[in-house]
C-alpha positions in Angstrom: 89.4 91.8 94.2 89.2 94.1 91.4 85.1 94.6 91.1 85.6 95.5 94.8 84.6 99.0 95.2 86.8 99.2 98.6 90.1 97.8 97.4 89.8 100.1 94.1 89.3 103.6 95.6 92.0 102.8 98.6 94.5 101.5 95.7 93.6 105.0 93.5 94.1 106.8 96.5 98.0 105.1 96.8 98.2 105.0 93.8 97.8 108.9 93.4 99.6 109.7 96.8 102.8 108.2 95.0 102.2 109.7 91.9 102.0 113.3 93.6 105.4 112.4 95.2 107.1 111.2 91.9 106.1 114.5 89.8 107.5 116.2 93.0 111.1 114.2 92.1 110.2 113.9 88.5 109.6 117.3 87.5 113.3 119.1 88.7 114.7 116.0 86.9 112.7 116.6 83.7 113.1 119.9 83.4 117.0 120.2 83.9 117.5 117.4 81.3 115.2 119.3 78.7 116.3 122.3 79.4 120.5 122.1 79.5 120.2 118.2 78.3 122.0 116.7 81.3 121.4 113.5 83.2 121.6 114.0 86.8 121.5 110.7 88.8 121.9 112.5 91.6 118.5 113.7 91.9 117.6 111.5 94.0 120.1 111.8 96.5 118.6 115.7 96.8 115.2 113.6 97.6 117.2 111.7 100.4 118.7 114.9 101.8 115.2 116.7 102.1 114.2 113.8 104.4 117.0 114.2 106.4 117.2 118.1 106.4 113.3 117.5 107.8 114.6 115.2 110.5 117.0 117.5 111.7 114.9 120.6 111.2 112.1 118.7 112.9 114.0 118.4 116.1 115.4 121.5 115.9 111.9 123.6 115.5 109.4 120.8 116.3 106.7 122.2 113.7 105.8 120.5 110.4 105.1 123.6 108.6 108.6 125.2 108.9 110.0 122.2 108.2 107.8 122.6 105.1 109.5 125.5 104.6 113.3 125.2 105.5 114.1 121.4 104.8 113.3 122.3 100.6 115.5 125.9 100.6 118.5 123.8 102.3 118.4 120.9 99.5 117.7 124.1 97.2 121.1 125.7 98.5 123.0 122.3 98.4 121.7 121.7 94.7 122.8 125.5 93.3 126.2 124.9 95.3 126.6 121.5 93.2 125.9 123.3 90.3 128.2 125.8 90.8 131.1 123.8 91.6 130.6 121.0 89.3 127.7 120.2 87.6 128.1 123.5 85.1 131.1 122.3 84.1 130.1 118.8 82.9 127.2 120.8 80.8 129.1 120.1 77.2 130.8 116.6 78.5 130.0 113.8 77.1 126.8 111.8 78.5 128.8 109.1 79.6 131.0 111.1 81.9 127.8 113.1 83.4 126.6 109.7 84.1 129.8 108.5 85.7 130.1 111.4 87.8 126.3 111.9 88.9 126.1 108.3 89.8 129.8 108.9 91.9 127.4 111.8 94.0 125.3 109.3 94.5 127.6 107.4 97.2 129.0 110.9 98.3 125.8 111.2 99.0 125.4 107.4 100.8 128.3 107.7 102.8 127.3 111.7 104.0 124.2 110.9 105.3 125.5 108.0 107.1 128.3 110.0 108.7 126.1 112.7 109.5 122.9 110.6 110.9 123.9 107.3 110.9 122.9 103.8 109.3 119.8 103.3 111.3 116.3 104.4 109.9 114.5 107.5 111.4 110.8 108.6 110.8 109.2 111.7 111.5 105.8 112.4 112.9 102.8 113.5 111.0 101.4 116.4 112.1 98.9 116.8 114.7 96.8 119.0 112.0 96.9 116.3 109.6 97.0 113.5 111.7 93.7 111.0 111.5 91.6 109.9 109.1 89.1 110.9 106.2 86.6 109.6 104.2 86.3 109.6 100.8 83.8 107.8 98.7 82.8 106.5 101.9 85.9 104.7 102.5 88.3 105.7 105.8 91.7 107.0 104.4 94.7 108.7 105.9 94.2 112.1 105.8 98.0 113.1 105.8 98.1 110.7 102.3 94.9 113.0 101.0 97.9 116.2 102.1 100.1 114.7 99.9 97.9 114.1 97.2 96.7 117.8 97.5 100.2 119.1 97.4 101.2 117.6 94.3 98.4 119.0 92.4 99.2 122.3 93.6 102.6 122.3 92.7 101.4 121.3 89.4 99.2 124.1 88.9 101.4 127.0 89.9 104.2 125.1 87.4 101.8 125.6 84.8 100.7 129.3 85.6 104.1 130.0 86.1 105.2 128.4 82.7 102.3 129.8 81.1 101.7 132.9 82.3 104.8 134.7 83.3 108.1 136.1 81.2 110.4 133.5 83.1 107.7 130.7 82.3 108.1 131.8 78.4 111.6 131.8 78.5 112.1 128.6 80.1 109.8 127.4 77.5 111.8 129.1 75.0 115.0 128.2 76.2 113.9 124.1 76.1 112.9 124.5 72.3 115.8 126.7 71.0 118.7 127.9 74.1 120.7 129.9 71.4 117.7 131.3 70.0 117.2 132.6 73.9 120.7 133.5 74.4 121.3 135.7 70.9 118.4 137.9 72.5 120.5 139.2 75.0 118.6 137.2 78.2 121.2 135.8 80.5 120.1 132.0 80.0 122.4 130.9 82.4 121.0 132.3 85.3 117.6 131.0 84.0 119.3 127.8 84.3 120.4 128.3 86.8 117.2 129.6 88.8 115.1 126.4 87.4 117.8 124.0 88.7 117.4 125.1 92.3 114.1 125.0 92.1 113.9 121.4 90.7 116.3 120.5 93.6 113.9 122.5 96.2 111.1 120.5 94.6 112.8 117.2 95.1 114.1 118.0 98.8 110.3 118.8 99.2 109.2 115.2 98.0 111.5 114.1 100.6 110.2 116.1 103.5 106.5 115.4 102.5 107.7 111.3 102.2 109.7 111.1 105.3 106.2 111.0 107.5 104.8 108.1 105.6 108.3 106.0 105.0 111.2 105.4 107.0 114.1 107.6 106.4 117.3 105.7 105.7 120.7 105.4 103.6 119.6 104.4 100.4 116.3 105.5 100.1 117.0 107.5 97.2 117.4 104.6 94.8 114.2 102.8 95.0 112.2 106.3 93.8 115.1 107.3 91.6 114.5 104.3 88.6 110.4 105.1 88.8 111.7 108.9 88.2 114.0 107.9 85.4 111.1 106.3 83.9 108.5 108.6 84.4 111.0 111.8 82.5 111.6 109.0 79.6 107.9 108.4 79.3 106.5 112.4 79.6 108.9 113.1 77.5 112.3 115.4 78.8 111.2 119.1 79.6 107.9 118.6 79.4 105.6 119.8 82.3 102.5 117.9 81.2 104.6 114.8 80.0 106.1 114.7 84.3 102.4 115.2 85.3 101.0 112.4 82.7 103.9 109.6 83.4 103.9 110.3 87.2 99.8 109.7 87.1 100.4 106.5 85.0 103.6 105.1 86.8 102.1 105.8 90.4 98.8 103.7 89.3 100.3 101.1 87.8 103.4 100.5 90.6 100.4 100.8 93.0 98.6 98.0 91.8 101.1 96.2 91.0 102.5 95.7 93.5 99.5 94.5 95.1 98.1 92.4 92.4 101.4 90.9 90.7 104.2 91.7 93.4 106.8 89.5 92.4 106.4 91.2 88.5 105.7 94.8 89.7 108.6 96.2 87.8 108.3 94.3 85.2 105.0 95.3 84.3 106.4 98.4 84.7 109.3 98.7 82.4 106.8 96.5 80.1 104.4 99.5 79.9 107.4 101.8 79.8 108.5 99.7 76.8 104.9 99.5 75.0 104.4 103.1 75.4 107.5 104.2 73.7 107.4 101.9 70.9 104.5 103.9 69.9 105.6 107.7 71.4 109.4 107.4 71.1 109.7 110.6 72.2 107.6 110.5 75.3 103.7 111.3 75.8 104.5 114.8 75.8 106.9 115.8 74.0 108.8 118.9 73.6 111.0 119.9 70.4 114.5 120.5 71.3 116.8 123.0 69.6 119.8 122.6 71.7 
């Protein structure tokens, strides 16, 4: 199965589609716990809500493209209102009670979608534009998976140009190696915060909108892509751009064929190589120095 050149470039191509949507999830997730060193299980449940947001914004407008648009500001609104209320003041508590009260969102978050939508699974229709197939490498593949694929890597590159290339890029850099450093020059580092959590939780309601075409949309859905997130932050190392972008790319591939290979051991041979990996680079791939 393996020296088949079929099964290998279909299984890269899954293997890369996932990967695009977990450094979608991955990277708000990363970011937020480099940069203000807090652990938001909840992340995930912002993934959930952007599938929902694109079901409802999908019947509302019936066109893909502003559901590209609106479904990701709404989780985006809903993320800088948690913030606001709650989430800024557990900054400075203890680990374990961030914890405790992320993972309480996470049924807030359950029992919300069910009372809003209902228990029963929903999918969305790909759209017409995208809808078909392509080749590549002379094999047939969906061409809305290729979309997703494309996506990911362009959110990637303007993260990196807007990291590397702008003043807010250089401060959120500065602010994940050294915050009081940041904050004794006078830049309001809590709006910079503030700004880069939104747009992780825009980023994660926009894995779910891009997902929700390709998987059902349910209750729950947020917790089977939440522990592959987890694990791709510990392995890229917290904060770290490159590190999201590196662990998505090997946890996607290696889920991917995994589960088609080993099924019955597919997360096991992931936490395995999670395990090997930071035995060797304890601090991630890619890591970044923090000063907090």
């Amino acid at each position: 199965m393996l020296l088949d050149p079929e099964f290998l470039i279909v299984q890269t191509l899954n293997g890369l589609q996932l990967s695009a949507l977990l450094f979608l999830l991955s990277i708000g997730l990363s970011v937020v716990f480099g940069l203000i060193n807090f652990i938001n299980l909840a992340h995930g449940t912002l993934f959930m809500l952007g599938a929902y947001f694109a079901l409802s914004a999908a019947r509302a407008f019936d066109s893909f493209w502003l559901v590209l648009l609106v479904a990701p500001v709404g989780v985006a609104v809903v993320g800088g209102l948690l913030y606001l209320v709650l989430l800024r003041h557990m900054q400075r508590a203890d680990p374990m009670k961030q914890v405790l009260v992320t993972f309480g969102l996470i049924f807030v978050g359950l029992e919300s979608v069910m009372i809003v939508w209902g228990p029963l699974p929903h999918t969305i229709d790909v759209p017409a534009l995208l809808a078909g197939s392509s080749s590549v490498l002379g094999q047939v593949y969906p061409t809305y998976r290729l979309f997703i694929i494309a996506l990911g890597l362009a959110v990637f590159l303007l993260l990196y140009l807007g990291l590397e290339r702008t003043r807010l890029g250089a401060i959120v850099r500065a602010g994940v190696d050294n915050r009081t450093m940041v904050a004794a020059l006078g830049i309001d580092i809590g709006l910079v915060f503030f700004l880069v959590f939104c747009l992780g939780c825009g980023l994660a309601g926009l894995a779910g909108v891009v997902a929700a075409p390709v998987f059902s949309i349910f209750p729950g859905m947020d917790m089977s892509v939440l522990i592959l997130a987890l694990i791709v932050v510990v392995l890229g190392g917290p904060g770290s751009l490159k590190g999201a972008g590196l662990g998505s790319l090997i946890i996607g591939i290696a889920d991917t064929y995994g589960q088609v290979l080993v099924p019955e051991l597919a997360r096991v041979t992931i936490y395995a190589l999670m395990a090997l990996i930071l035995i060797f680079k304890p601090a991630g791939l890619v890591p970044v120095r923090s000063g907090h």
